[in-house]
C-alpha atoms as an extended CHARMM CRD file, in Angstrom:
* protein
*
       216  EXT
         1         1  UNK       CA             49.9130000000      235.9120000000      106.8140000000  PROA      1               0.0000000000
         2         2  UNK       CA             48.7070000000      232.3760000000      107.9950000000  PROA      2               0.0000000000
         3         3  UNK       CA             50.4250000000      229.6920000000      106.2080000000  PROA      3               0.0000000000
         4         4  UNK       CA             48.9390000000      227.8850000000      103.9790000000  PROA      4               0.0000000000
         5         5  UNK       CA             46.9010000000      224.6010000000      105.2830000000  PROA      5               0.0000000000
         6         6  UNK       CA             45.9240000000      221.7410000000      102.4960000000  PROA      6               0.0000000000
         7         7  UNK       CA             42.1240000000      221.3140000000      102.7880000000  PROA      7               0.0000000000
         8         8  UNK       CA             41.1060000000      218.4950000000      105.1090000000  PROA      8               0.0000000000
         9         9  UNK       CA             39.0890000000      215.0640000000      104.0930000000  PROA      9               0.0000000000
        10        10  UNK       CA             36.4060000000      216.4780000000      107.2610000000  PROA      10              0.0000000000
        11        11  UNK       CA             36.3140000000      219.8960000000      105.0420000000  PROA      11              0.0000000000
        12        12  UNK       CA             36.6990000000      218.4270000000      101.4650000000  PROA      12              0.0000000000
        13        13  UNK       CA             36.0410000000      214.5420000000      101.8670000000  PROA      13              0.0000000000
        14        14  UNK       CA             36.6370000000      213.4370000000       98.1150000000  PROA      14              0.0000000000
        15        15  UNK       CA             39.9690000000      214.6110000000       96.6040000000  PROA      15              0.0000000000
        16        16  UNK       CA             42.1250000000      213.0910000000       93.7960000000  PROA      16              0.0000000000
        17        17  UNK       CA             44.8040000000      213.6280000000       91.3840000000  PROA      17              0.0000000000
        18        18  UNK       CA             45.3760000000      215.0000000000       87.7400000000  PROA      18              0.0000000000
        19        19  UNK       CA             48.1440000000      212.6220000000       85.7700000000  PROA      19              0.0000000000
        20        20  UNK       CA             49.5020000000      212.7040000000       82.0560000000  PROA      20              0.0000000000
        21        21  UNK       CA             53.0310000000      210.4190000000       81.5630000000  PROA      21              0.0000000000
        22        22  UNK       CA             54.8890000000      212.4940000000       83.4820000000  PROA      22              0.0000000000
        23        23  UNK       CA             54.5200000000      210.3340000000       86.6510000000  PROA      23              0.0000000000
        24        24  UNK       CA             55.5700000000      207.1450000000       84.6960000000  PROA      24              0.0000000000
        25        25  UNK       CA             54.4590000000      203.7020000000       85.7960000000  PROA      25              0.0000000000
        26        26  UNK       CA             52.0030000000      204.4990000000       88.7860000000  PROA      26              0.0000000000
        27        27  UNK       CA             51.0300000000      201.4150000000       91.2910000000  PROA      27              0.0000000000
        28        28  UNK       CA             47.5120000000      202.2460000000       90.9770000000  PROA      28              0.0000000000
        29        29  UNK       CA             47.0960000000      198.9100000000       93.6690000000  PROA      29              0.0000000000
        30        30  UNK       CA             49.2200000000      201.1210000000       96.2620000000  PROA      30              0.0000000000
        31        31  UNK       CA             46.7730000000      204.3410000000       95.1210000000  PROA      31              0.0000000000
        32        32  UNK       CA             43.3860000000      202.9000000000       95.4630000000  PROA      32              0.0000000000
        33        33  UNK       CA             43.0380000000      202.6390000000       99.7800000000  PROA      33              0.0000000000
        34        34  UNK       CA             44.1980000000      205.9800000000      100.0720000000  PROA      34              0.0000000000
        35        35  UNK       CA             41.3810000000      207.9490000000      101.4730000000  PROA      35              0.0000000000
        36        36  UNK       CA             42.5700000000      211.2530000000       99.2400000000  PROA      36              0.0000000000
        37        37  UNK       CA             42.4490000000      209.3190000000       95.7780000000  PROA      37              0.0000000000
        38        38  UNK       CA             38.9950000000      208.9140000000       95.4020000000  PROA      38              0.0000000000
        39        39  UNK       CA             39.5790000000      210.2490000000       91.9640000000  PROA      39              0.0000000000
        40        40  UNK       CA             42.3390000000      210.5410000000       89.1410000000  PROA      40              0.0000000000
        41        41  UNK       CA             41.6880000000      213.1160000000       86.2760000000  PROA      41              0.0000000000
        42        42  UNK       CA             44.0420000000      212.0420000000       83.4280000000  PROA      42              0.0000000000
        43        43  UNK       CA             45.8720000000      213.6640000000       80.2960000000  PROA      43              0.0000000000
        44        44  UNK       CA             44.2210000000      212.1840000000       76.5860000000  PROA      44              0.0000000000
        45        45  UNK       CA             45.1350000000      214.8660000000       74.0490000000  PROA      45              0.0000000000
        46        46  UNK       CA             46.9770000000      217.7700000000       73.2080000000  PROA      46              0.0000000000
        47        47  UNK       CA             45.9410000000      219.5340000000       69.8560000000  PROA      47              0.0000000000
        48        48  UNK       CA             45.3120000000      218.1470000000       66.6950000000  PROA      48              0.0000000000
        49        49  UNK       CA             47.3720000000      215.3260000000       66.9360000000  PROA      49              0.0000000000
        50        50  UNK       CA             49.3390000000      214.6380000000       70.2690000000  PROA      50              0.0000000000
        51        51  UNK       CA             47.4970000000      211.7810000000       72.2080000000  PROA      51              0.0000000000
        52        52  UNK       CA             49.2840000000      211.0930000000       75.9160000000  PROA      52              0.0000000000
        53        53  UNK       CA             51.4850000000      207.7770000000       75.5970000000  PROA      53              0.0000000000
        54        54  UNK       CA             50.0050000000      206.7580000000       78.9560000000  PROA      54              0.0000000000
        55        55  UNK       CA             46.9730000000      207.2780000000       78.9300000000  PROA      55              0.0000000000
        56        56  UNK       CA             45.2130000000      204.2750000000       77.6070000000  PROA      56              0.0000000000
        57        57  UNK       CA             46.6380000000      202.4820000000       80.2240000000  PROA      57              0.0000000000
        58        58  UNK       CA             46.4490000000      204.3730000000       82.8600000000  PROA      58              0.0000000000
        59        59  UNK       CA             41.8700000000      204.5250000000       81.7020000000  PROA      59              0.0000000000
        60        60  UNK       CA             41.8960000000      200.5320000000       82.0690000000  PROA      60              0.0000000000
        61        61  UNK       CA             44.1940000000      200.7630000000       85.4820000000  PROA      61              0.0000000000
        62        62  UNK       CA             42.0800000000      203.4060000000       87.2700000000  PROA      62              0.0000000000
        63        63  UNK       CA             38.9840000000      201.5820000000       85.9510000000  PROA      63              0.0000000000
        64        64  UNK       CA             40.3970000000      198.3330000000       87.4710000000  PROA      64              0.0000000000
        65        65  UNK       CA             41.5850000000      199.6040000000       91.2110000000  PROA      65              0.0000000000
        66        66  UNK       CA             37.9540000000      201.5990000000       91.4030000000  PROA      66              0.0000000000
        67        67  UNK       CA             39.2640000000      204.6640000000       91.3270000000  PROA      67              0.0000000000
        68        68  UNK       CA             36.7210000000      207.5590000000       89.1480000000  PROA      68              0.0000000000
        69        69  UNK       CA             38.2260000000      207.6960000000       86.0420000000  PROA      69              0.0000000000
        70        70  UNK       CA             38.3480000000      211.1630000000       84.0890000000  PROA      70              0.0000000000
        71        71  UNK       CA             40.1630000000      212.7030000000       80.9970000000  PROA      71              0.0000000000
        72        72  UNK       CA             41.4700000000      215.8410000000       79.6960000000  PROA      72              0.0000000000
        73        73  UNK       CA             42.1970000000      217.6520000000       76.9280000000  PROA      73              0.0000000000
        74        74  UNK       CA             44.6000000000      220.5640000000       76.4910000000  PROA      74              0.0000000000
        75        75  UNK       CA             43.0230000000      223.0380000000       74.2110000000  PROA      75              0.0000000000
        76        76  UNK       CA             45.7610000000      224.6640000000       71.9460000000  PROA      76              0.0000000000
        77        77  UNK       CA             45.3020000000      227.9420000000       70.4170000000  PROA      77              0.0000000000
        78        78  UNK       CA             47.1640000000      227.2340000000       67.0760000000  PROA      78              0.0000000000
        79        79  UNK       CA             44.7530000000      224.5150000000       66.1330000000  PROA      79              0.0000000000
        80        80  UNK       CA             41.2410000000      224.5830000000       65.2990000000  PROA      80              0.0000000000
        81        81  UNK       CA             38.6100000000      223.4160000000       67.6620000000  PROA      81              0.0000000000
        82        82  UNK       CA             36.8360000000      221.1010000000       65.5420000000  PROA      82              0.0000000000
        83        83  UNK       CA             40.2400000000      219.1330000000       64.7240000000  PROA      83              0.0000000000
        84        84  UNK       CA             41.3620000000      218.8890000000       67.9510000000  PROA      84              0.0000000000
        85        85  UNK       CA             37.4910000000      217.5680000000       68.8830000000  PROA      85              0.0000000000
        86        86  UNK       CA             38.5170000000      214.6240000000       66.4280000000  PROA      86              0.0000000000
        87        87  UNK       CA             41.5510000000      213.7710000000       68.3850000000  PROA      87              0.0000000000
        88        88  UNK       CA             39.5700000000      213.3120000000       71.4180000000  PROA      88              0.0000000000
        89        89  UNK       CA             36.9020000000      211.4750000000       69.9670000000  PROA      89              0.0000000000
        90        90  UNK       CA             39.8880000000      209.3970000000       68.4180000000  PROA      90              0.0000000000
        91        91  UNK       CA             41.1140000000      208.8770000000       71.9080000000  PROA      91              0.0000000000
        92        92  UNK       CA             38.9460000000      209.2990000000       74.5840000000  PROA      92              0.0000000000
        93        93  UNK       CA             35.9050000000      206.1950000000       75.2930000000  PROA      93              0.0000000000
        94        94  UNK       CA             32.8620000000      207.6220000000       76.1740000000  PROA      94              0.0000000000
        95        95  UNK       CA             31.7340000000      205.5510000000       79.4240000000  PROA      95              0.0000000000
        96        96  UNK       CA             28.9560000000      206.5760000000       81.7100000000  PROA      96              0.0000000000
        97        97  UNK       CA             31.0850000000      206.3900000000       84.7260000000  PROA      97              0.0000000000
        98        98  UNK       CA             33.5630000000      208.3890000000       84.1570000000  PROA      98              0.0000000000
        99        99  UNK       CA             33.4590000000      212.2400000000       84.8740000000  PROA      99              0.0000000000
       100       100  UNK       CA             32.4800000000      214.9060000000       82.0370000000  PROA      100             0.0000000000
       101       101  UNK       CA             35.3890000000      215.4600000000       79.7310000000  PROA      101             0.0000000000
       102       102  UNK       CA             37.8680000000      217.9710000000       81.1160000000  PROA      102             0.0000000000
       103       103  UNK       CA             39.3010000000      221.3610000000       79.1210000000  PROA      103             0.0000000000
       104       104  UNK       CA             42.9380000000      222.2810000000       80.6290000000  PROA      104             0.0000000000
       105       105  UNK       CA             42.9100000000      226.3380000000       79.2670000000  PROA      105             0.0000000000
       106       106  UNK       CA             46.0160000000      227.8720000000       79.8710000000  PROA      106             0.0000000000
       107       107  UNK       CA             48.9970000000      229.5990000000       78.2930000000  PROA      107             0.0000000000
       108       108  UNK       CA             51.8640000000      227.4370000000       79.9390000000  PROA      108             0.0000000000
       109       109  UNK       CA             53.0200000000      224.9590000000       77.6270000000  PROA      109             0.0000000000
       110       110  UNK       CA             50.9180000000      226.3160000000       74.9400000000  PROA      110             0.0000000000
       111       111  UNK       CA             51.6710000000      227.8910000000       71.4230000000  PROA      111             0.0000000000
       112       112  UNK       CA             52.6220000000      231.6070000000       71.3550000000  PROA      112             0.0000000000
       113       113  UNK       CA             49.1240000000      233.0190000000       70.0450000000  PROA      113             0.0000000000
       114       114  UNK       CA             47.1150000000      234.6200000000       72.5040000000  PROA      114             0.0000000000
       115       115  UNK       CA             43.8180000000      235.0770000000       71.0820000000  PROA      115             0.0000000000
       116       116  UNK       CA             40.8500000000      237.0360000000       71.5290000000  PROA      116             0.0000000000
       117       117  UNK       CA             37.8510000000      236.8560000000       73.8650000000  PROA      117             0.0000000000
       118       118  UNK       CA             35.6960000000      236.3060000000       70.2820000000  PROA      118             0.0000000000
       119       119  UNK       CA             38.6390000000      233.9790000000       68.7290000000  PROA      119             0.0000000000
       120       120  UNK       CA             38.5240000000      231.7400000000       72.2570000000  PROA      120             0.0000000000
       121       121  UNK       CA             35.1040000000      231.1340000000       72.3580000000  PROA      121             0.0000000000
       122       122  UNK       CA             34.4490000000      230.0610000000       68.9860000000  PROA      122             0.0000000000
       123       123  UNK       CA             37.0790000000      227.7820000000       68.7200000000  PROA      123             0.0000000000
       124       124  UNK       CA             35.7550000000      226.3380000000       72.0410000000  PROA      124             0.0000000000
       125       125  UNK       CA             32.4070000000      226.0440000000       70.6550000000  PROA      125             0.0000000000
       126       126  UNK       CA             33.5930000000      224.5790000000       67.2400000000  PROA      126             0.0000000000
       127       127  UNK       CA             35.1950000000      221.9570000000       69.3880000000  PROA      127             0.0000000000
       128       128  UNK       CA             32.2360000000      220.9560000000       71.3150000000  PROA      128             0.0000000000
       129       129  UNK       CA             30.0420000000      221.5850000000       68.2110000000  PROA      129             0.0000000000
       130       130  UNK       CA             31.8750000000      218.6410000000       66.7340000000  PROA      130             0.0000000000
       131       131  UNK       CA             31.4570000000      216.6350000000       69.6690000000  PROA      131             0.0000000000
       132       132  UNK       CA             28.1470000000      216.6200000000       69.5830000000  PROA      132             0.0000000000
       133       133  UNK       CA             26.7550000000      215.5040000000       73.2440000000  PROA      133             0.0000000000
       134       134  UNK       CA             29.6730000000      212.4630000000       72.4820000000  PROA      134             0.0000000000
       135       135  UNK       CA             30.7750000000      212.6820000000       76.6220000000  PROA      135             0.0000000000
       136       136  UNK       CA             28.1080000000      213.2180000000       79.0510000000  PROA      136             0.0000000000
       137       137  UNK       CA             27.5110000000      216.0690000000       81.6990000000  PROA      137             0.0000000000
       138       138  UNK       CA             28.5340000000      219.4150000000       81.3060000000  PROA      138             0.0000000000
       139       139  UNK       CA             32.4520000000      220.1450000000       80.6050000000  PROA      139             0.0000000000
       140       140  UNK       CA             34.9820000000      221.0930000000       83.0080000000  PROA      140             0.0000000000
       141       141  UNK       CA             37.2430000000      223.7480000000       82.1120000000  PROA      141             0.0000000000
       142       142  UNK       CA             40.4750000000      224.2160000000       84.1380000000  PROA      142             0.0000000000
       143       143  UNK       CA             42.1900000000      227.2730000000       83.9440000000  PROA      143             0.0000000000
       144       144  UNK       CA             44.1980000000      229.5130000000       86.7830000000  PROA      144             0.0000000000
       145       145  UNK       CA             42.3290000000      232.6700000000       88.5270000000  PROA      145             0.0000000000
       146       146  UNK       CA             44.4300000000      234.9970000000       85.5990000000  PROA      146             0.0000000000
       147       147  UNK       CA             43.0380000000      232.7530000000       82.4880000000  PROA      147             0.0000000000
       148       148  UNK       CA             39.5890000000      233.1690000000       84.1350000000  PROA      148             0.0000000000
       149       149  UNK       CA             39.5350000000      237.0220000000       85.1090000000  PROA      149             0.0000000000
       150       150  UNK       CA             40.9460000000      237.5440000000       81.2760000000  PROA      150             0.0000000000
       151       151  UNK       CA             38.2250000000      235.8990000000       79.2840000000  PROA      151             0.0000000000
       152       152  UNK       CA             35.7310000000      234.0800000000       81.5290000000  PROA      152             0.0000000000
       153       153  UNK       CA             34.7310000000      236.9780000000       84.3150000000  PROA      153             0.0000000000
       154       154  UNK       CA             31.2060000000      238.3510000000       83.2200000000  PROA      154             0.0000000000
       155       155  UNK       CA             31.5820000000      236.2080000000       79.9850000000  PROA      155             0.0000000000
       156       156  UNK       CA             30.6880000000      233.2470000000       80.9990000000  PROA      156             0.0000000000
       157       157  UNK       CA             28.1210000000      232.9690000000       78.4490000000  PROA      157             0.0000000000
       158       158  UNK       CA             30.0120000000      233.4970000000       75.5410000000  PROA      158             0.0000000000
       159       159  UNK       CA             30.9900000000      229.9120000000       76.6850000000  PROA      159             0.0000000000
       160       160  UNK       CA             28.9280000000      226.7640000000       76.9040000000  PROA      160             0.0000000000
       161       161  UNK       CA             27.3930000000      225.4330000000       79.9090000000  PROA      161             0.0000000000
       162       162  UNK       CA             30.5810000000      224.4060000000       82.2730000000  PROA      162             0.0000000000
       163       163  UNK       CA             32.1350000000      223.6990000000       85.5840000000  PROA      163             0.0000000000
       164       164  UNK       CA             35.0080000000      224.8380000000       86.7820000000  PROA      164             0.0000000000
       165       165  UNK       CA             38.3220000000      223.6600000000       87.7410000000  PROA      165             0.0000000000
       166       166  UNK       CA             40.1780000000      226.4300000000       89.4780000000  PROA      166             0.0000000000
       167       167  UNK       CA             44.5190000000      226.2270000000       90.1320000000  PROA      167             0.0000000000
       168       168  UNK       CA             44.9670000000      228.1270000000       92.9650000000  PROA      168             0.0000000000
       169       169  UNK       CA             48.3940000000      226.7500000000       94.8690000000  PROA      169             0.0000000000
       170       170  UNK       CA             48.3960000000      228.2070000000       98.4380000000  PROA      170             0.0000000000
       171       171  UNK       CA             45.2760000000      229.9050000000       98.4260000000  PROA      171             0.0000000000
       172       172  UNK       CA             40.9690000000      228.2910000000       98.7590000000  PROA      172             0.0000000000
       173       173  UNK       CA             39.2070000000      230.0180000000       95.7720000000  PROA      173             0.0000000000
       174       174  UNK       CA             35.5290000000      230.9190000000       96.4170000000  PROA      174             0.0000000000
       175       175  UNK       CA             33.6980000000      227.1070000000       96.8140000000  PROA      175             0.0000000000
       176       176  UNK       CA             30.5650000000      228.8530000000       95.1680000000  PROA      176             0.0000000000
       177       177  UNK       CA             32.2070000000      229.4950000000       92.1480000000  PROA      177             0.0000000000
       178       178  UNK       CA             34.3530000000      226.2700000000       92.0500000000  PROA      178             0.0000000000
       179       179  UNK       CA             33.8520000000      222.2780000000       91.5220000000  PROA      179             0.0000000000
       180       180  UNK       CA             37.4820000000      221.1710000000       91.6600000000  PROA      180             0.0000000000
       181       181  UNK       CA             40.2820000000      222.9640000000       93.3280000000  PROA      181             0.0000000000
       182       182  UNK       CA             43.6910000000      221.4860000000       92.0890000000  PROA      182             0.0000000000
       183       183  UNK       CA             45.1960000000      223.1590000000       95.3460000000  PROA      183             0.0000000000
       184       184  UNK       CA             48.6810000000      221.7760000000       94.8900000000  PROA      184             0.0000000000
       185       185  UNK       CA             51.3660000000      220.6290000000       92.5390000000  PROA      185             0.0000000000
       186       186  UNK       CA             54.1120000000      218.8860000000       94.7700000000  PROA      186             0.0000000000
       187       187  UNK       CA             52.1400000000      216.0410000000       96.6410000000  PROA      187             0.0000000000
       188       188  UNK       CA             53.2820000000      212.7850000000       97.4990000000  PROA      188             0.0000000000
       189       189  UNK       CA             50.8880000000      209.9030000000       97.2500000000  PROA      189             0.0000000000
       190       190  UNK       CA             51.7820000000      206.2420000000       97.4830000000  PROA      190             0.0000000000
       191       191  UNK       CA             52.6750000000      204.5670000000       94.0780000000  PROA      191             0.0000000000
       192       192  UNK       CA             53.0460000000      207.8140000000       92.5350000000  PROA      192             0.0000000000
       193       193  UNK       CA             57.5260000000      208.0390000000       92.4010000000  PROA      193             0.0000000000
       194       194  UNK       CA             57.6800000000      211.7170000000       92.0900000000  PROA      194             0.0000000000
       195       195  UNK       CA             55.1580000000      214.5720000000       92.5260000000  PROA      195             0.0000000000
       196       196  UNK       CA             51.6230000000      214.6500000000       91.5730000000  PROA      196             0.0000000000
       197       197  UNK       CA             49.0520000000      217.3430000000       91.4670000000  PROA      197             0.0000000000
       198       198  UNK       CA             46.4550000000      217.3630000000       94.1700000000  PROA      198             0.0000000000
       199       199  UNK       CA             42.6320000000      218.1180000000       94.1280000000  PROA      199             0.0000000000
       200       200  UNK       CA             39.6900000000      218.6970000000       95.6990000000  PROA      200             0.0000000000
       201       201  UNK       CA             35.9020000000      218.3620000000       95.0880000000  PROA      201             0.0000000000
       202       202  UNK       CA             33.5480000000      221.4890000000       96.0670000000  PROA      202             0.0000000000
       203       203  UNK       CA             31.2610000000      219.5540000000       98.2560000000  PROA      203             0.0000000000
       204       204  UNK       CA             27.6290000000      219.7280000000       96.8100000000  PROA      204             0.0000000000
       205       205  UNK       CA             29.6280000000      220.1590000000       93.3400000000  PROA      205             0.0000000000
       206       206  UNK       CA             27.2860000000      218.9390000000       90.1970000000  PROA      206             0.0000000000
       207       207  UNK       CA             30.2930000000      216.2160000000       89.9300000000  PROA      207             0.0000000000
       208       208  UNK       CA             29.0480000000      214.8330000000       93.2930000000  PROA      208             0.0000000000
       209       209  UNK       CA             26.6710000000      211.9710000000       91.8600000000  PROA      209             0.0000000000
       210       210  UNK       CA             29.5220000000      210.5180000000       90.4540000000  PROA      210             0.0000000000
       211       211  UNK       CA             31.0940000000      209.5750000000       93.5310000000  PROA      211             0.0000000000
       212       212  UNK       CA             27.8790000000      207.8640000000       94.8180000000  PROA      212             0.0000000000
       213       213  UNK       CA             27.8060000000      205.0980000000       91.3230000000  PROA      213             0.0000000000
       214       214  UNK       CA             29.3180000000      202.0770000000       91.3550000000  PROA      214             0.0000000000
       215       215  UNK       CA             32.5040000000      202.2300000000       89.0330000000  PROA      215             0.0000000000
       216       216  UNK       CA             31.6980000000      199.0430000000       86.6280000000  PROA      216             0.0000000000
């Protein structure tokens, strides 16, 4: 088998991180001239009710070192959509240069219930239904290759209009298929202490354009 080869900035020129307040106080001065953090894709919400204790500071530090700003929310299946769609809008500022709000789908770290194709998808679209257009451009729903063979493969859509972010450690999923590629979950970036999880854009990606605005 050929080992494993993180993609290049020739192959995959703008990559970034995902954050929550596991990596603590970051040096986003130390993060902002590295040519692999063009982007940084934090953790808002959680639920109904959890918001991310960093993550209002981390916004206004990306924001200020230039770095494309973008949040997350991880979608429980315990809670209803529409309340956890009040948490975000509760948390999250809609500003037109950061990247479409992000969906982390995924049974680690989540409640026991695993529900049904029909209980998934309208608890997704009860959360976006009470959104309401609120964050611009079409969501981005993280998952692993599993999550997306079990509900997503030739249901896509039961689901509303999306990009995907794809985990795949070790291994390039299909770019066709793909906008961001979180490709690794042990990097090492300067003023990050600790490891950080690593990403890559899908070059021609729909999320593209928003590496060619000025961040304001």
């Amino acid at each position: 088998m050929t080992p494993f080869s993180p993609p290049s900035l020739a192959d995959y020129p703008i990559q970034g991180i995902d954050i929550s307040h596991h990596q603590g106080d970051i040096d986003w001065g130390g993060l902002k001239d590295q040519p692999n953090i063009r982007f940084a894709i934090m953790k808002a919400t959680e639920g109904g009710d959890h918001r991310d204790r960093k993550f209002a500071e981390n916004w206004q530090a990306a924001k200020q070192a230039g770095i494309v700003r973008g949040a997350y929310h991880f979608f429980t299946f315990c809670r209803p959509g529409a309340e956890q769609a009040d948490n975000v809008i509760a948390t999250i500022p809609a500003e037109a240069d950061a990247l479409p709000l992000a969906l982390d789908l995924e049974f680690t770290g989540n409640c026991g219930k695993v529900p049904t194709l029909d209980e998934l998808s309208a608890e997704i679209a009860a959360f976006y239904a009470r959104l309401n257009g609120r964050y611009p451009g079409e969501p981005v729903f993280y998952m692993n290759e599993s999550f997306f063979e079990q509900y997503f493969k030739g249901n896509e859509t039961r689901f509303p209009p999306h990009l995907l972010w794809i985990r795949n450690i070790g291994q390039q999923p299909d770019c066709q298929n793909w906008s961001l590629w979180q490709f690794a979950d042990d990097g090492k970036v300067e003023g990050i202490k600790g490891a950080v999880d690593l990403n890559a854009l899908c070059p021609g990606s729909a999320l593209e354009p928003y590496f060619v605005r000025p961040v304001s």
